[in-house]
C-alpha positions in Angstrom: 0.0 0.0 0.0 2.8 2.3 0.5 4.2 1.8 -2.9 0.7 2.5 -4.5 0.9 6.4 -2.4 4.5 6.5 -2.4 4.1 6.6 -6.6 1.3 9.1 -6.2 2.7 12.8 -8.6 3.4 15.8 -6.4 4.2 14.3 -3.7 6.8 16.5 -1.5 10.1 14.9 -0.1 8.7 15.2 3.6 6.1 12.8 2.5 8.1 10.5 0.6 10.7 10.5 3.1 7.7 9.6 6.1 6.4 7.2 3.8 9.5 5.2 3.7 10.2 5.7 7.3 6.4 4.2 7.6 7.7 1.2 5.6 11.1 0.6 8.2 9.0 0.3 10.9 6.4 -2.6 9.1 9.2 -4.2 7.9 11.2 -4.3 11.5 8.1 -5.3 12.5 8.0 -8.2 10.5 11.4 -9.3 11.0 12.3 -8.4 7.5 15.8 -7.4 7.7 16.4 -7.4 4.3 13.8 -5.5 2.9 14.4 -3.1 5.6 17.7 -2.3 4.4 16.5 -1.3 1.0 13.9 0.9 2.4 16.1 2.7 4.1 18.9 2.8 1.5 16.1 4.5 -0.3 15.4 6.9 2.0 18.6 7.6 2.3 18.3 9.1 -1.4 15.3 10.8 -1.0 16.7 12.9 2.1 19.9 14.0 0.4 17.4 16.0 -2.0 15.9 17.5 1.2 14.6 17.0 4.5 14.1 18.6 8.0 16.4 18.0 11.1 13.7 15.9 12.5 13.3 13.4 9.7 17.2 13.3 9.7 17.4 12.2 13.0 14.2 9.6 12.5 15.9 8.3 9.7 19.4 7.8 11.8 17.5 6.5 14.4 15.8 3.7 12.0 19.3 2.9 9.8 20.9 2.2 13.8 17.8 0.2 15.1 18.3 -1.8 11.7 22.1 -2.0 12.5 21.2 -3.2 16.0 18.7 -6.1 14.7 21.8 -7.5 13.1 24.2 -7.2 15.6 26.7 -4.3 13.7 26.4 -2.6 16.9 29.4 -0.3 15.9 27.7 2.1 13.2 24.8 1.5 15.3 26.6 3.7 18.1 27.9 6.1 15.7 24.5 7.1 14.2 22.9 7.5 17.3 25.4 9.8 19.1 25.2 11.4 15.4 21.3 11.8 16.1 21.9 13.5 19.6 24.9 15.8 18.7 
């Protein structure tokens, strides 16, 4: 379903950006590891085009709780003291 909005014309980067942030989270909640790891590679794109502070930080906060899942604790650490500073 997020694909079908996420395609929708006129759309603004905030959206696009929450939209795939949306995605992270049903896909941690799954337990899909993978396919959050795309997700967020993609959002990745879409925020060097634009984006608030605050989606910045969500989005560091969703690439470190993907690192966590899989144990890379390291850039895990690094992204969240990058959120806080």
């Amino acid at each position: 379903a997020y694909e079908i909005v996420l395609a929708l014309p006129k759309l603004s980067v905030g959206k696009k950006l929450d939209g795939h942030l949306e995605m992270a989270r049903v896909c941690s909640f799954w337990g899909d590891w993978r396919q959050m790891k795309d997700v967020l590679e993609k959002a990745q794109k879409i925020i060097a085009s634009g984006g608030d502070w605050d989606r910045r930080n969500r989005l560091k906060a969703y690439q470190s709780l993907s690192n966590i899942l899989v144990r890379e604790f390291e850039p895990a650490s690094k992204l969240l003291l990058g959120g806080i500073a």
